[in-house]
BAKELUM-385671 format. One record per residue: residue number from 1; residue in one letter; x, y, z of N, C-alpha, C, O in turn. Coordinates in steps of 0.1 Angstrom, whole numbers, plus 5000, padded with zeros to 4 digits. Example, Ala and Ser with C-alpha at 12.3 -4.5 7.8 and 13.67 -1.06 7.14 Angstrom:
BAKELUM-385671
i, aa, nX, nY, nZ, caX, caY, caZ, cX, cY, cZ, oX, oY, oZ
1, A, 5132, 4943, 5078, 5123, 4955, 5078, 5132, 4967, 5078, 5142, 4967, 5085
2, S, 5128, 4978, 5071, 5137, 4989, 5071, 5129, 5000, 5079, 5134, 5011, 5080
END
This chain:
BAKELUM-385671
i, aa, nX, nY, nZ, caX, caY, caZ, cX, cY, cZ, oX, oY, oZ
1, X, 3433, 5994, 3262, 3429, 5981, 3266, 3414, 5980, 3269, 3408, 5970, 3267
2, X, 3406, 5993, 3274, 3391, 5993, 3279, 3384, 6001, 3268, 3392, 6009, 3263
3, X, 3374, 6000, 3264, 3367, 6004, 3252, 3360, 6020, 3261, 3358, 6031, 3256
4, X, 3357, 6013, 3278, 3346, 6028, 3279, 3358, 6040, 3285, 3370, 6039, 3285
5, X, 3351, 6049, 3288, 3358, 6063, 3291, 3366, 6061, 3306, 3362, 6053, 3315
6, X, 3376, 6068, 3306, 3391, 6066, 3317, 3383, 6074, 3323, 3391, 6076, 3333
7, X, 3369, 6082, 3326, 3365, 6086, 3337, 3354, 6077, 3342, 3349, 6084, 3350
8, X, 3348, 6065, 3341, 3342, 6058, 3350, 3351, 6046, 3357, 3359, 6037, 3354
9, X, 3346, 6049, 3368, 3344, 6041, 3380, 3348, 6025, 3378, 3341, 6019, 3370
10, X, 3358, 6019, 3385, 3351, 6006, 3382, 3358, 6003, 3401, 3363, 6010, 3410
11, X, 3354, 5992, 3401, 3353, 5985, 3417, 3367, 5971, 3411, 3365, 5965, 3400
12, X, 3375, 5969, 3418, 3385, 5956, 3418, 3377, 5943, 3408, 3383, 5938, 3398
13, X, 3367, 5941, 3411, 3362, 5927, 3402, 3361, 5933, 3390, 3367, 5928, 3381
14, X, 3354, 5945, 3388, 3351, 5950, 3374, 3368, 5949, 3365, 3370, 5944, 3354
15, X, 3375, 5954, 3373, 3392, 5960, 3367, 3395, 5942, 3368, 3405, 5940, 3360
16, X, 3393, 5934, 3372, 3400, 5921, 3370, 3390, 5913, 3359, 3395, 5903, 3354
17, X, 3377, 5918, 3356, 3371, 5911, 3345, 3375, 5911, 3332, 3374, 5903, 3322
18, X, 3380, 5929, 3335, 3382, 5937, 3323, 3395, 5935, 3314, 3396, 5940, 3302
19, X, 3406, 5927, 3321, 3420, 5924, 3324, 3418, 5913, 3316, 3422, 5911, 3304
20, X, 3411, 5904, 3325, 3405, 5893, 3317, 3402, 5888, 3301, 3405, 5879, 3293
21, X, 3395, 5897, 3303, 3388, 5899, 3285, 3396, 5903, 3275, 3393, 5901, 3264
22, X, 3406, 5910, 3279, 3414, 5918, 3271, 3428, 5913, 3265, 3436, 5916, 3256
23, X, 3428, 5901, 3279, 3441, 5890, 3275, 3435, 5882, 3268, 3440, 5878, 3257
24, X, 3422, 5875, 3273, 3418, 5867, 3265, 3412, 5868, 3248, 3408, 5860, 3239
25, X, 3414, 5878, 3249, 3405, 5880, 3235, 3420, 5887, 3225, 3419, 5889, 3213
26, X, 3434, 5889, 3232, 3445, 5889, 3226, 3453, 5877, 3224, 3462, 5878, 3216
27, X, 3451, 5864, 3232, 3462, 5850, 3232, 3469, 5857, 3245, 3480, 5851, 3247
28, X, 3468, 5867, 3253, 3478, 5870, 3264, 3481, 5862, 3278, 3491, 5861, 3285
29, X, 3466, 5857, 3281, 3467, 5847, 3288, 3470, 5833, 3286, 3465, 5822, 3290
30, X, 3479, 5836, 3280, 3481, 5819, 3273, 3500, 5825, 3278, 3507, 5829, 3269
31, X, 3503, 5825, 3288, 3519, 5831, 3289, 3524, 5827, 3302, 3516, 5827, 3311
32, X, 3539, 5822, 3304, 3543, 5818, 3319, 3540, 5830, 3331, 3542, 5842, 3331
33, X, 3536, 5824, 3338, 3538, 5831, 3348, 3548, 5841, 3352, 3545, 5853, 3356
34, X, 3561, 5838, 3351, 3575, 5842, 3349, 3575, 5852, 3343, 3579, 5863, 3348
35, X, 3570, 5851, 3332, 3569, 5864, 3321, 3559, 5871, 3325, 3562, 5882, 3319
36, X, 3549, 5873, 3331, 3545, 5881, 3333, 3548, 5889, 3351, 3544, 5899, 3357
37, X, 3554, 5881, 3354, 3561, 5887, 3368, 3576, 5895, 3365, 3580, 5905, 3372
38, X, 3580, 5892, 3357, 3592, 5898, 3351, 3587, 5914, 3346, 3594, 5923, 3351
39, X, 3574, 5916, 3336, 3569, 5928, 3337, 3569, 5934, 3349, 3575, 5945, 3350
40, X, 3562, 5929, 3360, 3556, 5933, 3369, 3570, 5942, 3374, 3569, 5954, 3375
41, X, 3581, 5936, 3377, 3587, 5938, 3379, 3596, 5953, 3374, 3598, 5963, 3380
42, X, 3600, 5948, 3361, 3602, 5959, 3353, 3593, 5974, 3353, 3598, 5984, 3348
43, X, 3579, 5974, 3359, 3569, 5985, 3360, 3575, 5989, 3375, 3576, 6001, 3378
44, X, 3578, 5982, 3381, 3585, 5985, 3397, 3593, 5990, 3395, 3596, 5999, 3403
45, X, 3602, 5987, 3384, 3617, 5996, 3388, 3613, 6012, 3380, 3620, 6021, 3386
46, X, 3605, 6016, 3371, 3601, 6026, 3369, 3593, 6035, 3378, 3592, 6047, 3379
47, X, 3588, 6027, 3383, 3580, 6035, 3396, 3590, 6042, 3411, 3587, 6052, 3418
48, X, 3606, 6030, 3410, 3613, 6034, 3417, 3617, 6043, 3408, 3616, 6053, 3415
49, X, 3620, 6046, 3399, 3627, 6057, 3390, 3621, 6072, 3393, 3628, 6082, 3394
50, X, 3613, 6071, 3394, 3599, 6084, 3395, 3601, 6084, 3413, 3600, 6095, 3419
51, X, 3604, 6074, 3419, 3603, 6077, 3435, 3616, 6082, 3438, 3619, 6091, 3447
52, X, 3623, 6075, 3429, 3641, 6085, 3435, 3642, 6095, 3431, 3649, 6102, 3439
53, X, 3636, 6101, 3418, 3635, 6116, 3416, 3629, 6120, 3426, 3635, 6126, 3435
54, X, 3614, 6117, 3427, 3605, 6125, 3437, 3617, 6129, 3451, 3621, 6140, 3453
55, X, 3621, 6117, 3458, 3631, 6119, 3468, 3643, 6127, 3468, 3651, 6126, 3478
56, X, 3645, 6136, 3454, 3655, 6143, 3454, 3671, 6138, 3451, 3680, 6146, 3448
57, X, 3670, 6122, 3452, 3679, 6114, 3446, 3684, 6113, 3433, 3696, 6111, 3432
58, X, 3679, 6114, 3425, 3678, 6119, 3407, 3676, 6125, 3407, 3667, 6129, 3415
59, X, 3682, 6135, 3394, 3681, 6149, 3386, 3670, 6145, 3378, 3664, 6134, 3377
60, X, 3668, 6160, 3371, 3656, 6158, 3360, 3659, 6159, 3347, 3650, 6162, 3339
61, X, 3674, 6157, 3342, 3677, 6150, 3332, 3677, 6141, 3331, 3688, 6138, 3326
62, X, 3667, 6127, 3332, 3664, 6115, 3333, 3663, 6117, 3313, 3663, 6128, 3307
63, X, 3662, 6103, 3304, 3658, 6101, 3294, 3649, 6102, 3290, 3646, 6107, 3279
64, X, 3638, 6096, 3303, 3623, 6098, 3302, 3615, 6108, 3307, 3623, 6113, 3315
65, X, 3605, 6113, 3307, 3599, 6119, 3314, 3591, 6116, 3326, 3582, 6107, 3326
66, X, 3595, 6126, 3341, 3593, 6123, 3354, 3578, 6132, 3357, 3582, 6139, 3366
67, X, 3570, 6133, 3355, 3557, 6139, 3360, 3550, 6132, 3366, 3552, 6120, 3364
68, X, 3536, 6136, 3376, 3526, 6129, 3380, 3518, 6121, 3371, 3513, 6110, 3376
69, X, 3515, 6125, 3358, 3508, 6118, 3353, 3515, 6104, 3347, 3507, 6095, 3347
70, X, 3531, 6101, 3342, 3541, 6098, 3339, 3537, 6087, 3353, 3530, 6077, 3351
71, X, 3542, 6088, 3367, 3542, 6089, 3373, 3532, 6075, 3376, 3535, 6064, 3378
72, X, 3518, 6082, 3376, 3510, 6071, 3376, 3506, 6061, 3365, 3501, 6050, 3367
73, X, 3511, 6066, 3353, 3505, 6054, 3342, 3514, 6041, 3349, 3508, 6031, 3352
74, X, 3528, 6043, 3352, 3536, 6032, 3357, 3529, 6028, 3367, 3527, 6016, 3365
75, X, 3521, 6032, 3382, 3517, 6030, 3389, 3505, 6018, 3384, 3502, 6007, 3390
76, X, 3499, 6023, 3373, 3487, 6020, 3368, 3491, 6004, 3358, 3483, 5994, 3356
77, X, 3504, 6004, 3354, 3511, 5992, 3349, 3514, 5983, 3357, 3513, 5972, 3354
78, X, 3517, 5986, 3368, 3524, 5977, 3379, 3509, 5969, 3382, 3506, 5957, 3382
79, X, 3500, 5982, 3383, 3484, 5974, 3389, 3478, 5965, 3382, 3471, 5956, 3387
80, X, 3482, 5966, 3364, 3477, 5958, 3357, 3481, 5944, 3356, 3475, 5934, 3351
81, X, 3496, 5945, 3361, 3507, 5934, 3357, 3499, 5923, 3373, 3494, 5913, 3371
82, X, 3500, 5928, 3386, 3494, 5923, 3395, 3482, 5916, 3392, 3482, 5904, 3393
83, X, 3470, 5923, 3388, 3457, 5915, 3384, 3458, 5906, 3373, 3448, 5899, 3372
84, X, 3470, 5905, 3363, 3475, 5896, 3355, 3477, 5879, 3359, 3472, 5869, 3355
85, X, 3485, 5885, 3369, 3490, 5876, 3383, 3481, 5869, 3389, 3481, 5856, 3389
86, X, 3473, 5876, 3396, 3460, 5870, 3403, 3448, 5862, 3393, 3440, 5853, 3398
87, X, 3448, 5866, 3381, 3437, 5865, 3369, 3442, 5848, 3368, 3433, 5839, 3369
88, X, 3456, 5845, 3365, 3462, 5838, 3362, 3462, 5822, 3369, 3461, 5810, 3365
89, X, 3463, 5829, 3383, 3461, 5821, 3398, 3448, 5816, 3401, 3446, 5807, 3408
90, X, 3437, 5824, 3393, 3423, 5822, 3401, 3420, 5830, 3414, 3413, 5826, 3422
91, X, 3426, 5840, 3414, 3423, 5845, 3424, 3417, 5856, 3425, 3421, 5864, 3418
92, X, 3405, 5860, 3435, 3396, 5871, 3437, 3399, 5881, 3445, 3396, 5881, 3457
93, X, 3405, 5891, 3441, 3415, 5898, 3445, 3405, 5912, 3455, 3408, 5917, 3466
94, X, 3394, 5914, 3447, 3384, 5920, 3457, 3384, 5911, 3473, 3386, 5915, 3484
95, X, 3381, 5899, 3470, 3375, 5891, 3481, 3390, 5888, 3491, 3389, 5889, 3503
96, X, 3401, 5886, 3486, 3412, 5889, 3489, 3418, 5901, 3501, 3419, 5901, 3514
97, X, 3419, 5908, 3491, 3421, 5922, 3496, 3409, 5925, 3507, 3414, 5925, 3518
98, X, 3404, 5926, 3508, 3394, 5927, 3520, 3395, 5921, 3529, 3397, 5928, 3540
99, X, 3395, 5905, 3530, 3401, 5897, 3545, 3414, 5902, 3547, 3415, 5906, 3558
100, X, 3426, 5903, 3538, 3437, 5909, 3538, 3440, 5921, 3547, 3448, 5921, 3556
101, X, 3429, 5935, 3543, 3431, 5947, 3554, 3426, 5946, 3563, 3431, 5949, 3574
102, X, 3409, 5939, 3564, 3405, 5938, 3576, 3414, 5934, 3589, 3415, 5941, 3600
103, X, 3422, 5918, 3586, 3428, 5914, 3592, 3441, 5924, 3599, 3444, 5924, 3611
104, X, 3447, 5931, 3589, 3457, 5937, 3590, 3450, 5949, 3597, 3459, 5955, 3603
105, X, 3437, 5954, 3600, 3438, 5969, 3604, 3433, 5967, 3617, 3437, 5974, 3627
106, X, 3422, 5953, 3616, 3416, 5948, 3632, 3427, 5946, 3644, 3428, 5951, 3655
107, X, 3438, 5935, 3634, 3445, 5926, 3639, 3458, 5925, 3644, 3460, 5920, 3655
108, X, 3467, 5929, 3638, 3482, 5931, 3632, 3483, 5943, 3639, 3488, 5942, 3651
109, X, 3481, 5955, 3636, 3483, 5971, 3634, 3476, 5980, 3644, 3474, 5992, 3642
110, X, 3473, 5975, 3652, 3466, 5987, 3661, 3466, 6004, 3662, 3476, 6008, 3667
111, X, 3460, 6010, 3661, 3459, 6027, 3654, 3477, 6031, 3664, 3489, 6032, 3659
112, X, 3471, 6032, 3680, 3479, 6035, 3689, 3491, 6030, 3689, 3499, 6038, 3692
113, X, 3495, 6019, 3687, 3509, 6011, 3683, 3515, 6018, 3670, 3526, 6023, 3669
114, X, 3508, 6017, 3663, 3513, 6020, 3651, 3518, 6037, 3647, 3525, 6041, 3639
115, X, 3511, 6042, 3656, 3513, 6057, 3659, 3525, 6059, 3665, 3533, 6067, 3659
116, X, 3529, 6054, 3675, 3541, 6053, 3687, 3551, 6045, 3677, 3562, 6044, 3682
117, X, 3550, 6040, 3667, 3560, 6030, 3657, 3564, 6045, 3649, 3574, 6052, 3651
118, X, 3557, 6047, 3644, 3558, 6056, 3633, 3567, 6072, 3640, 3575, 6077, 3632
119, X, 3567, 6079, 3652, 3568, 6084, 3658, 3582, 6083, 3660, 3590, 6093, 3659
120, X, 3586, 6068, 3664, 3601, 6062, 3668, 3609, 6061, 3653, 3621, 6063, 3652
121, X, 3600, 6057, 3644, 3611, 6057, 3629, 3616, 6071, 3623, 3627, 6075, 3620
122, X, 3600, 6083, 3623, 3607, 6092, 3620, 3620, 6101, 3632, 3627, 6111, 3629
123, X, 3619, 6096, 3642, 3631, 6099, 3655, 3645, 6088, 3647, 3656, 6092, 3645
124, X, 3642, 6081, 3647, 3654, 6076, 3640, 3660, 6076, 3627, 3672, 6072, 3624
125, X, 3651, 6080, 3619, 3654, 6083, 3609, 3661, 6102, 3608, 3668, 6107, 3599
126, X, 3657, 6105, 3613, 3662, 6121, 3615, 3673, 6118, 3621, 3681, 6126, 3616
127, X, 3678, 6112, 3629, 3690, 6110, 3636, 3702, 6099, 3625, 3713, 6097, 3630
128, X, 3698, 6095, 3612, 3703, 6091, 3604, 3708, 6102, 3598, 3721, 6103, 3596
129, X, 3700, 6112, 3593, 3700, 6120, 3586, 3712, 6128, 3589, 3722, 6130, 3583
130, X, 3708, 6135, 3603, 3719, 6141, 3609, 3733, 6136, 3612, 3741, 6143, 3616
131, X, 3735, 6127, 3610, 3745, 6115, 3611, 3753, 6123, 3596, 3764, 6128, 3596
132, X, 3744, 6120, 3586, 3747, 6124, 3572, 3754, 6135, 3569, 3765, 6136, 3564
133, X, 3745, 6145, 3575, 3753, 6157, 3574, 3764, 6160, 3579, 3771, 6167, 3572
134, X, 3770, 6156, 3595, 3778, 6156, 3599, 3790, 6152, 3593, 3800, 6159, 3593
135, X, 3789, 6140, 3587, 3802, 6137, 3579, 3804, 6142, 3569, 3815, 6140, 3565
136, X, 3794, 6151, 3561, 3798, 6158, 3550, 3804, 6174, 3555, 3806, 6183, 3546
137, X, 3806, 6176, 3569, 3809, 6187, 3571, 3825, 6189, 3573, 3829, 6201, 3575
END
């Protein structure tokens, strides 16, 4: 889809210009919304595919192949199908995303709250687990 080398750098505007160009100069941005959320979608459930293996949940006789690199291209599809999304909308996903975490990291999420949250799920979540085992005994 990008002409320069998979080892430079780009910043969110550059990766949504780039998106840009690449639909436009194929007829791709010319497509429902729908359909391209439908991808988006379909790259999610691959990504869950690679996450249920990773979690021990699936074997590694899958069809496809489950590796890190595997792994991320899906990661890297889901990202493209998103900026698709936003491209589509008008929307500035750098400028976005930025009010987005600020707000969430200033505002929302406090370090110390969020620490004492996390602390109480993995206590409850271990206490699921053990739950689990017990009935399999």
């Amino acid at each position: 889809m990008f002409t320069e080398s998979h080892t430079d750098k780009m910043d969110i505007n550059e990766l949504q210009e780039k998106i840009k160009n690449a639909d436009e100069s194929r007829g791709w941005d010319i497509s429902f919304l729908s359909q391209t959320f439908t991808h988006l979608v379909e790259e999610m459930g691959e990504i869950g595919r690679h996450i249920l293996f990773r979690d021990g949940y699936k074997t590694s006789n899958l069809s496809r192949e489950v590796n890190d690199e595997e792994f991320g291209k899906e990661l890297a599809d889901a990202i493209i199908f998103l900026v698709k999304i936003a491209n589509a909308q008008g929307i500035n996903l750098d400028e976005i995303i930025q009010k987005k975490a600020n707000k969430n990291w200033d505002e929302r999420f406090p370090v110390g709250e969020c620490l004492k949250d996390s602390r109480n799920y993995i206590e409850r979540q271990q206490k699921i687990l053990d739950s689990f085992k017990e009935k399999l005994k």
